[in-house]
DRENPABA-874297 format. One record per residue (C-alpha): residue in three letters; x, y, z; chain. Coordinates in pm, 1 decimal. Layout:
// residues N
rest=ala&x=X&y=Y&z=Z&kette=A
...
***
This chain:
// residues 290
rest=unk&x=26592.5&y=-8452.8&z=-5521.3&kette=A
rest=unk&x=26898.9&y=-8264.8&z=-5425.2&kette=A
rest=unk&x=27176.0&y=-8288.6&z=-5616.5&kette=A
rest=unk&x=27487.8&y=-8414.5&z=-5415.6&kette=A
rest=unk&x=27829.8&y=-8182.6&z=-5457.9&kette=A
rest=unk&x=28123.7&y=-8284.4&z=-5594.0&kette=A
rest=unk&x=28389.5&y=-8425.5&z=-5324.1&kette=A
rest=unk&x=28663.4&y=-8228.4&z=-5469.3&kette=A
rest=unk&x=28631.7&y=-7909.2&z=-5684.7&kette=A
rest=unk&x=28873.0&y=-8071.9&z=-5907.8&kette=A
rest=unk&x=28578.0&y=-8345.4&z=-6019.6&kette=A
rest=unk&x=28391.5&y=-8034.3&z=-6145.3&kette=A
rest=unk&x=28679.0&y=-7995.2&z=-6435.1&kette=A
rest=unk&x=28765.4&y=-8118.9&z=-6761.0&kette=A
rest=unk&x=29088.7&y=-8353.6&z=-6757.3&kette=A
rest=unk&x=29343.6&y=-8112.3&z=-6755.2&kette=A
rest=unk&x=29185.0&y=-7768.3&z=-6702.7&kette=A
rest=unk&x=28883.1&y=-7698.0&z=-6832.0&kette=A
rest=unk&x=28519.8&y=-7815.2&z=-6762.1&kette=A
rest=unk&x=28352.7&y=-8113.3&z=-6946.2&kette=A
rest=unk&x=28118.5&y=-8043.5&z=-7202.0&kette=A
rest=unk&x=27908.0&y=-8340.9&z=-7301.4&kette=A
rest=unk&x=27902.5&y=-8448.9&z=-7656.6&kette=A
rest=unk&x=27609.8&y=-8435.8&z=-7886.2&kette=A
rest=unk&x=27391.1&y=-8112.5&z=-7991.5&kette=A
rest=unk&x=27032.1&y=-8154.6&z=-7993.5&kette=A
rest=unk&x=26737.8&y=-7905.6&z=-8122.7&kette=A
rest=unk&x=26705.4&y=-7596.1&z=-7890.3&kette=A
rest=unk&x=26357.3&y=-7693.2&z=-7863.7&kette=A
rest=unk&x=26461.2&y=-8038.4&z=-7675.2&kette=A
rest=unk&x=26641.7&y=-7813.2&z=-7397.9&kette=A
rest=unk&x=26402.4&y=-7812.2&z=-7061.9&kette=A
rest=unk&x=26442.3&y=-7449.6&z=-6909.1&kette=A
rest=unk&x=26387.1&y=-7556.2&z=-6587.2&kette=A
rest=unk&x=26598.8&y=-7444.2&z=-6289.3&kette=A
rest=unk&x=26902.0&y=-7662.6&z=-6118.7&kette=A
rest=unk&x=26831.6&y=-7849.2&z=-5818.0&kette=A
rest=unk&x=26914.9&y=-7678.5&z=-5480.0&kette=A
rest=unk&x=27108.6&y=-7781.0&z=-5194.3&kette=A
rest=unk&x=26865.2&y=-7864.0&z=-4913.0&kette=A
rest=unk&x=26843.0&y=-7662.1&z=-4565.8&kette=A
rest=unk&x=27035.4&y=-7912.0&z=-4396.1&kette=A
rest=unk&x=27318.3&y=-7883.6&z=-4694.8&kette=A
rest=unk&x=27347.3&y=-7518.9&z=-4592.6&kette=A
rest=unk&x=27318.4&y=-7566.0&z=-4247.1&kette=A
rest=unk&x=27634.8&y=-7794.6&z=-4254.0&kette=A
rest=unk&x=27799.6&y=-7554.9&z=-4501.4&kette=A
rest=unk&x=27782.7&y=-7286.3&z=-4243.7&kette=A
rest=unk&x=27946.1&y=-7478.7&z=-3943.7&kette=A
rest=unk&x=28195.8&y=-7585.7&z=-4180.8&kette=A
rest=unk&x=28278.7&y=-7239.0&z=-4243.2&kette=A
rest=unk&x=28277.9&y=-7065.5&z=-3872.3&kette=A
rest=unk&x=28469.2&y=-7413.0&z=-3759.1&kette=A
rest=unk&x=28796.9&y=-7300.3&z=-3531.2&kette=A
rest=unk&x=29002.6&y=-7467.5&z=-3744.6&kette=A
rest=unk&x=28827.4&y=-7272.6&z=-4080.1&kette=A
rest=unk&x=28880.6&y=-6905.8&z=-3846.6&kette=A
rest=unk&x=29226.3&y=-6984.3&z=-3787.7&kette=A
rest=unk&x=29315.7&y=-7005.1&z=-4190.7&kette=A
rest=unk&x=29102.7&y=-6750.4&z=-4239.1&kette=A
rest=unk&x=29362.9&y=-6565.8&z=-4014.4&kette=A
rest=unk&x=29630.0&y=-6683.8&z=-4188.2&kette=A
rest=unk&x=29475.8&y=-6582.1&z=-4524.3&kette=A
rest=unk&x=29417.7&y=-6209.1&z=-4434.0&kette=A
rest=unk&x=29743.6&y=-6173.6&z=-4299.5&kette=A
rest=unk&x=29873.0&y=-6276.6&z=-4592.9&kette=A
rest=unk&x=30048.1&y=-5931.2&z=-4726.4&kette=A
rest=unk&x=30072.9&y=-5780.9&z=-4416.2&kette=A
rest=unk&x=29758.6&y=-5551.3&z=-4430.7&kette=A
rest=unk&x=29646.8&y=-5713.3&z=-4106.6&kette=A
rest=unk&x=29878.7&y=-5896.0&z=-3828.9&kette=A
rest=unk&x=29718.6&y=-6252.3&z=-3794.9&kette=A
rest=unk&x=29633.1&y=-6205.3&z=-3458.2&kette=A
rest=unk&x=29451.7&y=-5899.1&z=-3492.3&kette=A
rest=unk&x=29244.6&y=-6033.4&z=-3836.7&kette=A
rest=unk&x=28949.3&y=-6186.7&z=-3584.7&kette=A
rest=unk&x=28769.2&y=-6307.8&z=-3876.7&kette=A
rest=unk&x=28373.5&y=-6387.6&z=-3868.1&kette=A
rest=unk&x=28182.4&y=-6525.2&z=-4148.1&kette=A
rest=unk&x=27827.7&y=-6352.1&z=-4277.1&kette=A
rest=unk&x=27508.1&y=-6467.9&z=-4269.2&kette=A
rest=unk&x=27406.9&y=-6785.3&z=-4457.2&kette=A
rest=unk&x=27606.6&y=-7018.2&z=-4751.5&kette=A
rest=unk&x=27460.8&y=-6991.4&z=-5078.4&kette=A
rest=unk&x=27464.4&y=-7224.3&z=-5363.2&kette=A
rest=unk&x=27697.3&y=-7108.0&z=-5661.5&kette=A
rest=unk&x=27609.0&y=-7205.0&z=-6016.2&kette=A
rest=unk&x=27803.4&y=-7258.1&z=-6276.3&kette=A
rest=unk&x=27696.3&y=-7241.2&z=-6656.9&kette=A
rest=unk&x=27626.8&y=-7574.2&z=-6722.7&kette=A
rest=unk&x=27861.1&y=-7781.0&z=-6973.3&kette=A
rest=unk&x=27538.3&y=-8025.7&z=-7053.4&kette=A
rest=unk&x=27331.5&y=-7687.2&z=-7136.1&kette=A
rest=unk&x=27610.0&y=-7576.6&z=-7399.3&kette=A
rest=unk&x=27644.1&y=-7868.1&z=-7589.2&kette=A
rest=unk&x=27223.1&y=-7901.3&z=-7576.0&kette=A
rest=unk&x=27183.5&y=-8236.4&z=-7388.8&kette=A
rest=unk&x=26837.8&y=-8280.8&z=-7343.0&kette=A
rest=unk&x=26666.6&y=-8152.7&z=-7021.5&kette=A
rest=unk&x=26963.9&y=-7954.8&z=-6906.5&kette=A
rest=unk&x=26909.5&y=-7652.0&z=-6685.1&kette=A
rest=unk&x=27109.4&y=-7366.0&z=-6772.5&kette=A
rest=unk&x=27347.7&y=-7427.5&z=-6481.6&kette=A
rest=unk&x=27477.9&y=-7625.9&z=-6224.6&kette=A
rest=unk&x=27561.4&y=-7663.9&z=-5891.1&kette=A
rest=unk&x=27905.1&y=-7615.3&z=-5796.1&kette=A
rest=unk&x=27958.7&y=-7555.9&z=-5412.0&kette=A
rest=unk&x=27831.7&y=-7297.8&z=-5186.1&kette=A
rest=unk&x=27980.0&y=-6978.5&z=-5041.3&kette=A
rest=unk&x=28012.3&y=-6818.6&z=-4723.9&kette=A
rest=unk&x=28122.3&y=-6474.0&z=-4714.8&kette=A
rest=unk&x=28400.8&y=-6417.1&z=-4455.2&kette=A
rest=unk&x=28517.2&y=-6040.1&z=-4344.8&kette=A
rest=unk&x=28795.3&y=-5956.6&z=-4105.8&kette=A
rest=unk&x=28865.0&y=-5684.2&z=-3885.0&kette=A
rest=unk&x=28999.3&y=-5422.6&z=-4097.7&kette=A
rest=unk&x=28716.6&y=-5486.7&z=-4367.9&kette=A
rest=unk&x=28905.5&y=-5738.6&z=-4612.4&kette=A
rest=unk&x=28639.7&y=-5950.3&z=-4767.4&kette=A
rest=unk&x=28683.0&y=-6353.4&z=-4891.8&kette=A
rest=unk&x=28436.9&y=-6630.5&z=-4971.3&kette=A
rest=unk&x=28510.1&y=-6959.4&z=-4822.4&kette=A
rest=unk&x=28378.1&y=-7262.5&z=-5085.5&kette=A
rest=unk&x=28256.4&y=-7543.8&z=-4907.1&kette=A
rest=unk&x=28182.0&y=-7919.3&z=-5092.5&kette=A
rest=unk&x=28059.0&y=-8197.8&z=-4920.7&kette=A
rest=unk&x=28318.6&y=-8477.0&z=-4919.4&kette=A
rest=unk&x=28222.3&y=-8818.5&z=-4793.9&kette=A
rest=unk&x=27963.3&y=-8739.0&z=-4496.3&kette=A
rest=unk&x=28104.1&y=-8408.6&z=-4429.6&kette=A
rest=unk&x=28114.0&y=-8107.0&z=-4540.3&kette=A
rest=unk&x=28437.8&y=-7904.3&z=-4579.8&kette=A
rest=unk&x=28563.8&y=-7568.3&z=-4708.5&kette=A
rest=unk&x=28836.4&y=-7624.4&z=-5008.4&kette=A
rest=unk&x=28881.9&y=-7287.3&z=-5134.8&kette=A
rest=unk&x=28918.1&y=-6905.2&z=-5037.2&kette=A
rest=unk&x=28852.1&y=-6660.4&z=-5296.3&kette=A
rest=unk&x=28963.5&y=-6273.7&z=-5277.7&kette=A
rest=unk&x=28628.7&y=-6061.8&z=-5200.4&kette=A
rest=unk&x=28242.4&y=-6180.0&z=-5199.9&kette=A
rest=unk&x=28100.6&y=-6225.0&z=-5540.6&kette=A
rest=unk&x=27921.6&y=-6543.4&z=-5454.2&kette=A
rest=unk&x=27693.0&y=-6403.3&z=-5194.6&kette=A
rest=unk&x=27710.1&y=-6030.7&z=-5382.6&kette=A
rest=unk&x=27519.7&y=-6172.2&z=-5695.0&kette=A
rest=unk&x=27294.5&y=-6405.6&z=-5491.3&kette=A
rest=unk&x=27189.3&y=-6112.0&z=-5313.1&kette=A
rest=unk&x=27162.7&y=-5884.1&z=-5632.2&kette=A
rest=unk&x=27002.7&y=-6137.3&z=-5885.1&kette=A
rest=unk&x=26725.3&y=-6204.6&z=-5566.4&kette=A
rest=unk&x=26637.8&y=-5877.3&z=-5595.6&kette=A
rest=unk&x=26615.3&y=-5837.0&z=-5965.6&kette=A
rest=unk&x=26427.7&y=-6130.9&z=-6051.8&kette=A
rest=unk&x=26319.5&y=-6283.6&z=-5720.9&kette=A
rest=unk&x=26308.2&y=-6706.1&z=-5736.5&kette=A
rest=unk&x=26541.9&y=-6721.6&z=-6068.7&kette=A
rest=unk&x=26822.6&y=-6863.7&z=-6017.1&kette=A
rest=unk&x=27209.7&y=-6683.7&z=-5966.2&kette=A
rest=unk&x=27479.9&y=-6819.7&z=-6173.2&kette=A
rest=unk&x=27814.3&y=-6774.6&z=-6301.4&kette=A
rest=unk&x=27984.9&y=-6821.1&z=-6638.3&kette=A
rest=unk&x=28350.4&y=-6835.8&z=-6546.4&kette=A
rest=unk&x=28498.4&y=-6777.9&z=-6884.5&kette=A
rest=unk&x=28389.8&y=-6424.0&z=-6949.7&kette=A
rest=unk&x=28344.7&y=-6406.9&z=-6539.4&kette=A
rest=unk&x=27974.5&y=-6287.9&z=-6635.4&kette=A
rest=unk&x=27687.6&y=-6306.6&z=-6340.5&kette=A
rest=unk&x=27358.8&y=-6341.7&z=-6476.3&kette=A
rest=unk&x=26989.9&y=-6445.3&z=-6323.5&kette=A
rest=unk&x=26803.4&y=-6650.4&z=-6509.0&kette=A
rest=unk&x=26425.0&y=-6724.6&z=-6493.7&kette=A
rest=unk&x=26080.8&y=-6615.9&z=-6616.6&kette=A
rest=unk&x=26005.5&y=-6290.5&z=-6744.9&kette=A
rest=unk&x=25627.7&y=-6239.0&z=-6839.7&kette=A
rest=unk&x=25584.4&y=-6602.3&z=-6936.7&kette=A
rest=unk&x=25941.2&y=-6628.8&z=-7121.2&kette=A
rest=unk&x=26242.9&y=-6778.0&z=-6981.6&kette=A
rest=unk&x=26512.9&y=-6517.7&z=-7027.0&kette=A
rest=unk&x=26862.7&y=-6446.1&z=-6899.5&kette=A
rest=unk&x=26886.2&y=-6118.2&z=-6736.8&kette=A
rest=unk&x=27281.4&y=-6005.7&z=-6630.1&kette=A
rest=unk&x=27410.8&y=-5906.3&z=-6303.2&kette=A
rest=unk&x=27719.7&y=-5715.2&z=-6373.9&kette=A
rest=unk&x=27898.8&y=-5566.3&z=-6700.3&kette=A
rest=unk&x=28025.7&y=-5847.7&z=-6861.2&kette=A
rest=unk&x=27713.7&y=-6038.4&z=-6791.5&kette=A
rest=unk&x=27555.8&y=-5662.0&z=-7027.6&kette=A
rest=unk&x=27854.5&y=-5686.6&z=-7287.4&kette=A
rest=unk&x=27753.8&y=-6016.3&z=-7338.7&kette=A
rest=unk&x=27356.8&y=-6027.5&z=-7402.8&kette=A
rest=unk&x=27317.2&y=-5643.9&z=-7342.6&kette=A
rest=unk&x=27121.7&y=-5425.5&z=-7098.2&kette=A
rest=unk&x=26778.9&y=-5615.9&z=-7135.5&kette=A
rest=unk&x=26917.4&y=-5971.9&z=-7144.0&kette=A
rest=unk&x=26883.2&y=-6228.4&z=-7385.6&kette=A
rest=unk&x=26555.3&y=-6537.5&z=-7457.2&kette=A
rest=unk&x=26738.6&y=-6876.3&z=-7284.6&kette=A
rest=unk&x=26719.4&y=-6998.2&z=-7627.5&kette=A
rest=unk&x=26921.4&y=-6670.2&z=-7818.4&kette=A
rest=unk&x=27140.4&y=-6711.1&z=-7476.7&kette=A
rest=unk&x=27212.4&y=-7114.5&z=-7536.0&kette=A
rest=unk&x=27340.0&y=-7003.0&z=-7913.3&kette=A
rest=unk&x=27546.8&y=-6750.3&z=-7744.6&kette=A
rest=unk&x=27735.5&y=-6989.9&z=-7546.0&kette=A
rest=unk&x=27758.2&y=-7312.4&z=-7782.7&kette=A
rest=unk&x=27896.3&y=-7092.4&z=-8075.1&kette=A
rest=unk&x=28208.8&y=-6941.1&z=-7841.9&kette=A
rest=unk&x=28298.2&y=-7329.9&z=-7628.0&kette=A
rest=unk&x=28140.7&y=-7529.6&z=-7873.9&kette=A
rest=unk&x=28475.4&y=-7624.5&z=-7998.2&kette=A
rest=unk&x=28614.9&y=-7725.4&z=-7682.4&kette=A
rest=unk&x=28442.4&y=-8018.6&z=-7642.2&kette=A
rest=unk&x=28610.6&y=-8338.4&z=-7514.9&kette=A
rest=unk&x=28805.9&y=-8465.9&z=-7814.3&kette=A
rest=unk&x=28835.0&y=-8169.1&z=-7991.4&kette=A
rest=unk&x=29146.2&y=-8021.6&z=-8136.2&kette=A
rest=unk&x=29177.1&y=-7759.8&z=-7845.3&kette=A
rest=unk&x=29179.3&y=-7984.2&z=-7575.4&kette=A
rest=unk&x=29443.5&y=-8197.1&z=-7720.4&kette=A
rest=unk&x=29634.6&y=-7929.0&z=-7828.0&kette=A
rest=unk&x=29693.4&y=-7904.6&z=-7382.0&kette=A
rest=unk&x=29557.9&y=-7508.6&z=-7425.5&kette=A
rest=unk&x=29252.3&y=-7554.1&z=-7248.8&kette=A
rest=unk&x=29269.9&y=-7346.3&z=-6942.0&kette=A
rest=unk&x=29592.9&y=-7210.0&z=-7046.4&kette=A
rest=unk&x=29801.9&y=-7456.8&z=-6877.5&kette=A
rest=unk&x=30099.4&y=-7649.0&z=-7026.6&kette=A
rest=unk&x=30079.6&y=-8026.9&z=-7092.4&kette=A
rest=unk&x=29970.4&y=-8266.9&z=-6809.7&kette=A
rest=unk&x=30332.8&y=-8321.7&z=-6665.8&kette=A
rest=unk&x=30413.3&y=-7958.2&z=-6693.5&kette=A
rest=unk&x=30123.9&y=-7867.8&z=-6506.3&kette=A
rest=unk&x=30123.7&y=-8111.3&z=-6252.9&kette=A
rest=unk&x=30460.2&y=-8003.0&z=-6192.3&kette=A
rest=unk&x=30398.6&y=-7634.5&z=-6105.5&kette=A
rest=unk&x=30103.7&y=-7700.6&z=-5895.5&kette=A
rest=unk&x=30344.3&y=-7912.5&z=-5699.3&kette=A
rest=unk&x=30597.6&y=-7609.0&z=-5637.9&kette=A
rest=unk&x=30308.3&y=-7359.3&z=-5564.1&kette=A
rest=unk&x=30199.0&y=-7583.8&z=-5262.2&kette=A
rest=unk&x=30537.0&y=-7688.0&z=-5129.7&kette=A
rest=unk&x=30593.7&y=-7299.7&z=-5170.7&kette=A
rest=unk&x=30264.0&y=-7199.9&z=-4970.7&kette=A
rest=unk&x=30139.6&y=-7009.2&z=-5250.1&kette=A
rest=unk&x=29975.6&y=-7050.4&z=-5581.4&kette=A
rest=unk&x=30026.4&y=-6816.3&z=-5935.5&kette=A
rest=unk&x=30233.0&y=-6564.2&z=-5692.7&kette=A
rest=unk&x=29925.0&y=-6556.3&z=-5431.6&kette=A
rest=unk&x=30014.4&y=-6699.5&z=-5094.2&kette=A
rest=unk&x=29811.2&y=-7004.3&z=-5004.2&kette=A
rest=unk&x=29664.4&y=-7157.5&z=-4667.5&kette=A
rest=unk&x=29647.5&y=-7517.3&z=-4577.2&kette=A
rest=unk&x=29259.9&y=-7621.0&z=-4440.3&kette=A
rest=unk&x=29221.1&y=-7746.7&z=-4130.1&kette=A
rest=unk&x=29249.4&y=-8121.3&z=-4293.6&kette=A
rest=unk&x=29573.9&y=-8059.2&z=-4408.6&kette=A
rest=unk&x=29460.1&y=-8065.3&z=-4743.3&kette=A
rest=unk&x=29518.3&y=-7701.0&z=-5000.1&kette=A
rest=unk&x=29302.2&y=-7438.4&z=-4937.5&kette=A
rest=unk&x=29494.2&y=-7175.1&z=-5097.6&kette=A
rest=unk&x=29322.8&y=-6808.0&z=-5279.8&kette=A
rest=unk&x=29172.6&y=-6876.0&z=-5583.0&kette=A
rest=unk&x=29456.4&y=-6845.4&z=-5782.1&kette=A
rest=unk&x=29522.1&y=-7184.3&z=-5710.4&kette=A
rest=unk&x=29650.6&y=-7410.2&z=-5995.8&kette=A
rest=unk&x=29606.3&y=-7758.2&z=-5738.0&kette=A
rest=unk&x=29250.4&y=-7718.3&z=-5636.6&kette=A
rest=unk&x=29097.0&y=-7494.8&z=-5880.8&kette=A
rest=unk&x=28929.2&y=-7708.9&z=-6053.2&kette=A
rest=unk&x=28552.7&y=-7502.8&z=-6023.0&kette=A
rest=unk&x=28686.4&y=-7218.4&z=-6192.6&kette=A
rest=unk&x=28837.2&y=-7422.3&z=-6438.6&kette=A
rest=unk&x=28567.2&y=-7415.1&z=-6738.0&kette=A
rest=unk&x=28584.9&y=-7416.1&z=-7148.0&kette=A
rest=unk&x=28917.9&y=-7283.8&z=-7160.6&kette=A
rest=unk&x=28942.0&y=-7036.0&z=-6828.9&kette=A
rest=unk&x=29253.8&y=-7043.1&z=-6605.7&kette=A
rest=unk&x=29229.1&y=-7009.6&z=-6292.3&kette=A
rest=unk&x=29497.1&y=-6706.6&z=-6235.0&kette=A
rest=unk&x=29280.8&y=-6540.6&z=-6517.8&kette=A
rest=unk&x=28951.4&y=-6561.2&z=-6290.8&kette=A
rest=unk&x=29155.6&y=-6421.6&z=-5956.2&kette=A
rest=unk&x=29285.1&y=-6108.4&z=-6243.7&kette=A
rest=unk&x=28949.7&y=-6080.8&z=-6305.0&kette=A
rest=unk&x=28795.4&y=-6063.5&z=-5997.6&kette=A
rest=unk&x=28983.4&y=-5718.1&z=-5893.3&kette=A
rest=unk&x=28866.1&y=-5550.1&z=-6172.9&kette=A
rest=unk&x=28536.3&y=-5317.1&z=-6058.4&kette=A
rest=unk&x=28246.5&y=-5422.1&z=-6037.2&kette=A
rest=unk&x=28020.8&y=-5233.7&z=-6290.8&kette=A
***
């Protein structure tokens, strides 16, 4: 059964900035390996309008233009082949709730280029009946990865983990279910040859096992960086009435709703996880891919 998407990216968060891990370790052994569901054709199909919708083009545009490297009326932005899901490392995987896949789905990407070879991935949720892009990131990871970790172990499944901004593919090796990576950090983290899921789950509870809900770090506000609640709630309110977020210049979606670079402190809520800010993931994603 597919798994629906979460109306706002925001739902995919901890309360306050950082993703919900679910309480309660279990036995490694109790942990199914089995892969996250995927978004159906139709889901992608929908996904894709969404993101070459006139409306969608026209912040696209906008978002281009934004430091001047491109006039807005020259960007003539088109969108690339097909959405792909994105999965994130899965907070019910970490703390070892029974049955849970290794990662979750988040929303899926389109990758968008414009006409002097600026790349961005549009994120697109399904909200209500509809589905609508909420977020443009700086360059194409999404679809990069899918594309890589298809090739490297073909039917395993892509995903992200956010805090170290590690891309890894994750499936079965020679009857084992191992976690291969992607890109460096995804090496510096369970080295060249990739890690058993079971050596990788250890990996991942020992360094956010301590954020869980109720823990000492989330009430101590750090989680995701951010000040306290009304602090934070606060600056995301000056970013938008600024039309920009962290310093990056935002868009507004066709909706009227935020859909500003992913920098965004108001509707960054899928790149929120254990302890991640979101301005740390846009840093991040400039660095070189390796």
């Amino acid at each position: 059964m597919t798994r629906h998407l979460p109306r706002h990216l925001g739902r995919a968060a901890l309360a306050g900035s950082a993703a919900t891990l679910l309480l309660g370790l279990v036995a490694p052994s109790a942990v199914a390996d089995s892969g996250p569901a995927a978004p159906s054709a139709a889901s992608r199909a929908a996904a894709h309008r969404a993101a070459e919708a006139p409306g969608t083009l026209d912040t696209l545009s906008r978002f281009f233009a934004r430091e001047g490297a491109v006039s807005r009326a020259a960007a003539d932005p088109r969108v690339e082949g097909k959405a792909v899901p994105v999965y994130y490392l899965s907070p019910a995987f970490v703390a070892g709730e029974k049955g849970a896949p290794v990662a979750r789905l988040e929303f899926l990407a389109s990758k968008a280029v414009s006409s002097d070879g600026q790349e961005a991935s549009l994120w697109t949720v399904e909200r209500g009946r509809s589905w609508q892009v909420v977020n443009i990131a700086t360059g194409d990871d999404e679809t990069h990865y899918a594309r890589v970790g298809a090739r490297k172990l073909p039917g395993g499944t892509v995903f992200h983990e956010p805090q170290i901004n590690a891309w890894y593919v994750q499936g079965d090796v020679r009857g084992h279910a191992r976690v291969l990576p992607l890109d460096k950090d995804a090496r510096r983290a369970v080295g060249a040859d990739g890690a058993s899921l079971d050596a990788y789950r250890e990996r991942v509870h020992e360094a956010y096992g301590d954020k869980l809900p109720g823990s000492a770090y989330e009430k101590s506000g750090k989680a995701g960086g951010y000040e306290e609640k009304a602090g934070r709630e606060e600056k995301a309110g000056r970013a938008e009435k600024a039309g920009r977020a962290d310093g990056h210049e935002g868009a507004s979606a066709p909706s009227g709703e935020p859909m500003a670079a992913a920098s965004s402190v108001a509707g960054a809520g899928a790149l929120l996880a254990l302890g991640l800010s979101a301005a740390a993931v846009l840093r991040r994603r400039r660095r070189q891919r390796g």
